[in-house]
N, C-alpha and C positions, 0 to 999 in steps of 0.2 A: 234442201229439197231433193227428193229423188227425183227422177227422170228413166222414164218408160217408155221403149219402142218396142211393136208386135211387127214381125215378118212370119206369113203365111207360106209354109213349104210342103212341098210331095204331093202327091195326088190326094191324100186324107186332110189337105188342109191343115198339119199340126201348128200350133201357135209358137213359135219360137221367142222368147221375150228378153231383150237386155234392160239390166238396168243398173242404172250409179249416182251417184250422189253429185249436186254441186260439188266443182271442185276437185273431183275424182278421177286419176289418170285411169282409172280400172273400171270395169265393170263384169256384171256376173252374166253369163249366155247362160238360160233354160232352156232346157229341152230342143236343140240345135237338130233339127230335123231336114234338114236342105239335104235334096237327094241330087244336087247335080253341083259340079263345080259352078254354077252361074249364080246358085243358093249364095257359095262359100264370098263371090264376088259382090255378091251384093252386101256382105258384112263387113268384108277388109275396107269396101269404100264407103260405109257408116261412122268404124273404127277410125279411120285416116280423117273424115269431114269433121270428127268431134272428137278430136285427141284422145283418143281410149283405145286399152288394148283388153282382152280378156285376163281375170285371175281365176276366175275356177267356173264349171260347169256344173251347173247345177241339175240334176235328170229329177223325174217325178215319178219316171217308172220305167219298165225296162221293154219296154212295146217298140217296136221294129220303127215305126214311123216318130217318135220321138227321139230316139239317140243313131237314127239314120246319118246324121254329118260330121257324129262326133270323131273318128280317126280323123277326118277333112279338115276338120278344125284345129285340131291335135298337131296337125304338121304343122300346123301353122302361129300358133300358139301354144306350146306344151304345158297346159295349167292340170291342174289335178279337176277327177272327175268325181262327182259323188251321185252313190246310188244308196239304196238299201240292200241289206246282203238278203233278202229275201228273194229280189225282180234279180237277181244273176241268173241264175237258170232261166227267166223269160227272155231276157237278154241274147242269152247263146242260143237258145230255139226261136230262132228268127218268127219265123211263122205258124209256129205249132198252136193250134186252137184259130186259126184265122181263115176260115174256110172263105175258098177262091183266092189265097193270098198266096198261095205253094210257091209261085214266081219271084217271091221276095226271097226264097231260104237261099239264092247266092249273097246274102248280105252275112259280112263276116265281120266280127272286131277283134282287134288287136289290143284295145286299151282297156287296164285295169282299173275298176272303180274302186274308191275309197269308201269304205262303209258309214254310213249314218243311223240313228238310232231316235226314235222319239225324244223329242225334248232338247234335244241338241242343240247347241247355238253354231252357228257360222256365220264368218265376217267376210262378205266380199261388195266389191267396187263402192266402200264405202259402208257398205249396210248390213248389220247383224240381220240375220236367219235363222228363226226358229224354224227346227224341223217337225213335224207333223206327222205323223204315222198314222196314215188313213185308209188301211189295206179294204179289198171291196172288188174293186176292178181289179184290179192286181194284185198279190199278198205282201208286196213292198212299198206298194203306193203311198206316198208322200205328198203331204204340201207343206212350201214354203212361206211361212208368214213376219212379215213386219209387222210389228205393233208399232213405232216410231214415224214408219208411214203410211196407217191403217191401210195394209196392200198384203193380199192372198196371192199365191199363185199355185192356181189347186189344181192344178193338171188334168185329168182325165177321173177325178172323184164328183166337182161339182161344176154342173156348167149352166149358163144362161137359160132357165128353164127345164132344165133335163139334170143328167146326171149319167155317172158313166155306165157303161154296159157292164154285165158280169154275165156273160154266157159266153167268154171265152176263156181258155186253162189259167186256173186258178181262182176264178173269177167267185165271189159271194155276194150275193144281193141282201141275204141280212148284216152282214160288218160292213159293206161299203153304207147302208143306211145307218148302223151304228157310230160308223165315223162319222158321217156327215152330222147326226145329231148329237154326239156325244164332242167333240172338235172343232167343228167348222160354224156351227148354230149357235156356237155359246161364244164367238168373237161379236166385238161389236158391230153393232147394225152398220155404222158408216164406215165398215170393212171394204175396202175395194177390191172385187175379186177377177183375175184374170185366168180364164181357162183353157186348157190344151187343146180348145177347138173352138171357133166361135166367139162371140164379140163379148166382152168385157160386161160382168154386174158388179150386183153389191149382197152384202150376207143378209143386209133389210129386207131387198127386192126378192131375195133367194126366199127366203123363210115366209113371206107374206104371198108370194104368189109362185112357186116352181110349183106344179101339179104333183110329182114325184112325193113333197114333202107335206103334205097338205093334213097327213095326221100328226105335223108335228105345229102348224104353225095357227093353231087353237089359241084364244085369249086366254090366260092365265087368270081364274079366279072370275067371280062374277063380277061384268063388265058396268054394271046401272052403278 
Protein backbone atom coordinates (compact mmCIF):
# COMPACT_ATOMS: atom_id res chain seq x y z
CA UNK A 1 0.00 0.00 0.00
CA UNK A 2 1.53 3.33 -0.77
CA UNK A 3 0.92 6.03 1.64
CA UNK A 4 0.45 9.91 0.90
CA UNK A 5 1.05 13.06 2.91
CA UNK A 6 0.26 16.72 1.41
CA UNK A 7 2.09 19.86 3.34
CA UNK A 8 1.02 23.03 2.11
CA UNK A 9 4.01 25.71 1.89
CA UNK A 10 4.98 29.48 0.89
CA UNK A 11 2.71 31.95 0.41
CA UNK A 12 1.28 30.17 -3.34
CA UNK A 13 0.26 27.39 -1.38
CA UNK A 14 2.46 24.67 -3.33
CA UNK A 15 1.51 21.23 -2.54
CA UNK A 16 4.54 19.45 -1.29
CA UNK A 17 3.80 15.48 -1.40
CA UNK A 18 5.60 12.43 0.33
CA UNK A 19 5.14 9.24 -0.55
CA UNK A 20 6.37 5.25 0.33
CA UNK A 21 5.33 2.16 0.43
CA UNK A 22 4.42 -0.22 3.44
CA UNK A 23 7.33 -1.28 4.71
CA UNK A 24 9.50 1.33 3.19
CA UNK A 25 12.52 3.13 5.18
CA UNK A 26 12.52 5.75 2.23
CA UNK A 27 10.24 7.80 0.56
CA UNK A 28 10.11 10.22 -2.37
CA UNK A 29 9.68 14.43 -1.48
CA UNK A 30 7.76 16.19 -4.56
CA UNK A 31 8.13 19.38 -5.28
CA UNK A 32 9.55 20.53 -1.65
CA UNK A 33 8.49 24.09 -1.51
CA UNK A 34 8.83 25.23 2.26
CA UNK A 35 10.22 28.59 2.25
CA UNK A 36 11.16 28.93 5.88
CA UNK A 37 13.30 26.62 8.09
CA UNK A 38 9.94 25.74 10.11
CA UNK A 39 8.61 24.26 6.37
CA UNK A 40 12.04 22.01 6.75
CA UNK A 41 10.87 21.19 10.59
CA UNK A 42 7.90 20.25 10.06
CA UNK A 43 9.40 17.18 7.71
CA UNK A 44 12.32 15.96 9.73
CA UNK A 45 9.56 15.62 12.45
CA UNK A 46 7.24 13.42 9.87
CA UNK A 47 10.44 11.72 8.70
CA UNK A 48 11.47 10.75 12.60
CA UNK A 49 7.42 9.96 13.69
CA UNK A 50 7.45 7.31 10.59
CA UNK A 51 10.77 5.99 10.30
CA UNK A 52 11.62 7.51 6.81
CA UNK A 53 14.30 9.34 5.38
CA UNK A 54 14.15 10.90 1.73
CA UNK A 55 15.88 8.99 -1.40
CA UNK A 56 15.31 11.31 -4.12
CA UNK A 57 13.32 14.46 -4.97
CA UNK A 58 11.26 14.44 -7.36
CA UNK A 59 10.46 18.34 -9.11
CA UNK A 60 7.39 18.64 -11.73
CA UNK A 61 8.77 21.74 -12.90
CA UNK A 62 11.25 24.38 -12.33
CA UNK A 63 8.79 27.46 -11.04
CA UNK A 64 10.46 29.29 -7.84
CA UNK A 65 7.59 28.21 -5.41
CA UNK A 66 8.11 24.48 -6.20
CA UNK A 67 11.85 23.74 -5.70
CA UNK A 68 11.97 26.79 -3.08
CA UNK A 69 13.26 24.18 -0.05
CA UNK A 70 15.10 21.99 -2.18
CA UNK A 71 19.03 23.15 -1.12
CA UNK A 72 17.06 23.10 2.75
CA UNK A 73 16.45 19.81 2.16
CA UNK A 74 19.67 18.86 0.42
CA UNK A 75 21.66 19.66 3.74
CA UNK A 76 19.81 17.67 5.22
CA UNK A 77 19.38 14.62 3.21
CA UNK A 78 21.77 14.64 0.18
CA UNK A 79 19.50 12.53 -2.32
CA UNK A 80 19.65 13.30 -6.04
CA UNK A 81 17.31 15.70 -7.56
CA UNK A 82 15.31 15.17 -10.76
CA UNK A 83 13.97 17.81 -13.15
CA UNK A 84 13.55 17.88 -16.90
CA UNK A 85 16.55 19.53 -18.73
CA UNK A 86 14.14 21.67 -20.39
CA UNK A 87 12.61 23.76 -16.67
CA UNK A 88 16.74 24.40 -15.95
CA UNK A 89 16.64 27.81 -17.22
CA UNK A 90 13.06 28.34 -15.44
CA UNK A 91 14.83 27.22 -12.45
CA UNK A 92 17.99 29.79 -12.53
CA UNK A 93 15.52 32.73 -13.62
CA UNK A 94 13.85 32.72 -10.23
CA UNK A 95 11.25 35.02 -11.29
CA UNK A 96 11.42 36.01 -14.75
CA UNK A 97 7.70 35.94 -16.40
CA UNK A 98 6.15 36.33 -12.67
CA UNK A 99 4.97 39.76 -12.61
CA UNK A 100 4.77 41.28 -9.00
CA UNK A 101 7.11 38.44 -7.98
CA UNK A 102 10.77 40.56 -8.62
CA UNK A 103 11.16 39.90 -4.70
CA UNK A 104 11.65 36.41 -5.02
CA UNK A 105 14.87 36.76 -7.61
CA UNK A 106 17.10 36.68 -4.14
CA UNK A 107 16.31 33.01 -4.41
CA UNK A 108 19.44 31.16 -5.55
CA UNK A 109 20.25 27.24 -6.03
CA UNK A 110 23.29 25.42 -5.68
CA UNK A 111 21.98 21.91 -6.39
CA UNK A 112 22.27 20.11 -9.81
CA UNK A 113 19.39 18.25 -11.19
CA UNK A 114 19.49 15.08 -12.75
CA UNK A 115 17.77 15.06 -16.09
CA UNK A 116 14.51 12.99 -16.84
CA UNK A 117 13.01 12.17 -20.12
CA UNK A 118 9.28 11.07 -21.03
CA UNK A 119 8.71 7.47 -20.45
CA UNK A 120 11.20 6.95 -17.93
CA UNK A 121 10.90 4.77 -14.98
CA UNK A 122 12.20 5.78 -11.52
CA UNK A 123 12.12 3.71 -8.37
CA UNK A 124 11.87 5.58 -5.16
CA UNK A 125 10.55 5.01 -1.34
CA UNK A 126 9.43 1.89 -2.63
CA UNK A 127 7.49 2.90 -5.82
CA UNK A 128 8.38 2.95 -9.61
CA UNK A 129 7.68 6.41 -11.51
CA UNK A 130 6.62 6.81 -14.65
CA UNK A 131 7.68 10.13 -15.92
CA UNK A 132 5.28 12.02 -18.02
CA UNK A 133 6.40 14.89 -20.27
CA UNK A 134 3.47 17.23 -20.15
CA UNK A 135 5.06 20.64 -21.19
CA UNK A 136 2.16 23.66 -21.29
CA UNK A 137 2.74 25.59 -18.18
CA UNK A 138 6.23 25.10 -18.51
CA UNK A 139 8.39 23.42 -21.38
CA UNK A 140 9.78 20.70 -18.90
CA UNK A 141 6.69 20.10 -17.19
CA UNK A 142 6.28 16.73 -15.85
CA UNK A 143 4.05 14.34 -14.19
CA UNK A 144 4.57 11.55 -12.18
CA UNK A 145 2.38 8.49 -12.40
CA UNK A 146 2.03 5.15 -10.75
CA UNK A 147 0.05 2.71 -12.47
CA UNK A 148 0.43 0.12 -9.37
CA UNK A 149 -1.07 2.68 -7.27
CA UNK A 150 -3.56 4.33 -9.68
CA UNK A 151 -1.71 7.83 -8.33
CA UNK A 152 -0.88 11.04 -10.55
CA UNK A 153 1.12 13.67 -9.25
CA UNK A 154 0.67 16.23 -12.05
CA UNK A 155 1.93 19.24 -10.62
CA UNK A 156 0.90 22.42 -12.04
CA UNK A 157 -0.45 20.76 -15.61
CA UNK A 158 -3.93 19.43 -14.14
CA UNK A 159 -5.60 20.67 -11.14
CA UNK A 160 -8.96 20.11 -9.33
CA UNK A 161 -11.15 22.03 -11.89
CA UNK A 162 -8.74 24.18 -13.47
CA UNK A 163 -5.48 23.65 -15.04
CA UNK A 164 -2.34 25.43 -15.04
CA UNK A 165 -1.74 28.75 -16.37
CA UNK A 166 0.55 29.41 -19.47
CA UNK A 167 0.82 33.20 -19.61
CA UNK A 168 3.98 32.98 -17.96
CA UNK A 169 7.81 32.52 -19.92
CA UNK A 170 7.46 29.58 -21.77
CA UNK A 171 4.30 28.96 -21.11
CA UNK A 172 1.65 27.33 -24.19
CA UNK A 173 -1.81 26.93 -23.69
CA UNK A 174 -2.31 24.67 -26.85
CA UNK A 175 0.58 21.68 -25.73
CA UNK A 176 -0.35 22.17 -21.96
CA UNK A 177 -4.00 21.02 -23.42
CA UNK A 178 -2.36 18.54 -25.78
CA UNK A 179 -0.72 17.07 -22.76
CA UNK A 180 -3.52 17.00 -20.80
CA UNK A 181 -5.49 15.22 -23.51
CA UNK A 182 -2.97 13.27 -25.26
CA UNK A 183 -1.25 11.78 -21.42
CA UNK A 184 -3.23 12.55 -18.68
CA UNK A 185 -7.01 11.78 -20.15
CA UNK A 186 -6.13 8.45 -21.53
CA UNK A 187 -5.05 7.03 -17.72
CA UNK A 188 -7.58 5.40 -15.95
CA UNK A 189 -10.62 7.00 -14.71
CA UNK A 190 -9.88 5.65 -11.01
CA UNK A 191 -6.48 7.67 -11.50
CA UNK A 192 -5.89 9.53 -8.36
CA UNK A 193 -4.60 12.83 -9.04
CA UNK A 194 -2.73 15.19 -6.73
CA UNK A 195 -1.82 18.65 -7.76
CA UNK A 196 0.80 21.43 -7.16
CA UNK A 197 -1.89 23.43 -5.61
CA UNK A 198 -5.14 22.52 -4.20
CA UNK A 199 -7.11 19.61 -2.91
CA UNK A 200 -6.58 16.30 -4.51
CA UNK A 201 -9.18 14.63 -7.83
CA UNK A 202 -9.36 12.01 -10.00
CA UNK A 203 -8.72 11.78 -14.04
CA UNK A 204 -12.98 10.48 -14.00
CA UNK A 205 -13.91 13.82 -12.10
CA UNK A 206 -11.29 15.66 -14.26
CA UNK A 207 -12.45 14.62 -17.81
CA UNK A 208 -16.37 14.61 -16.87
CA UNK A 209 -16.47 17.91 -15.26
CA UNK A 210 -13.10 20.45 -15.35
CA UNK A 211 -14.68 23.32 -17.37
CA UNK A 212 -11.18 23.78 -19.13
CA UNK A 213 -11.68 20.30 -20.72
CA UNK A 214 -15.09 20.23 -21.57
CA UNK A 215 -14.28 19.76 -25.61
CA UNK A 216 -12.70 16.80 -24.64
CA UNK A 217 -14.99 15.17 -22.41
CA UNK A 218 -18.08 14.45 -25.13
CA UNK A 219 -19.57 10.71 -25.19
CA UNK A 220 -17.83 8.80 -27.58
CA UNK A 221 -20.23 7.40 -30.33
CA UNK A 222 -24.00 7.56 -30.10
CA UNK A 223 -25.12 7.30 -26.59
CA UNK A 224 -29.17 5.44 -27.17
Amino acid sequence: MLHTRIFSFNPLGTNCVLCWEDGSRTCTVVDPGMSSPEGLDQLKEFFERNGIVPDAILLTHGHFDHVWGVDRLLAEYPVPVYLHPLDVDIMKHISAGFPGMEDFSFLKHSFIPTDVADGQLLTSGGTEWKVLHTPGHTPGGVCYYSARNNLLLSGDTLFAGSIGRTDLKGGDYDLLMASIKGKLLNLPGETDVIPGHGQPTSIAREGMYNPFLEPFNEPLGDME
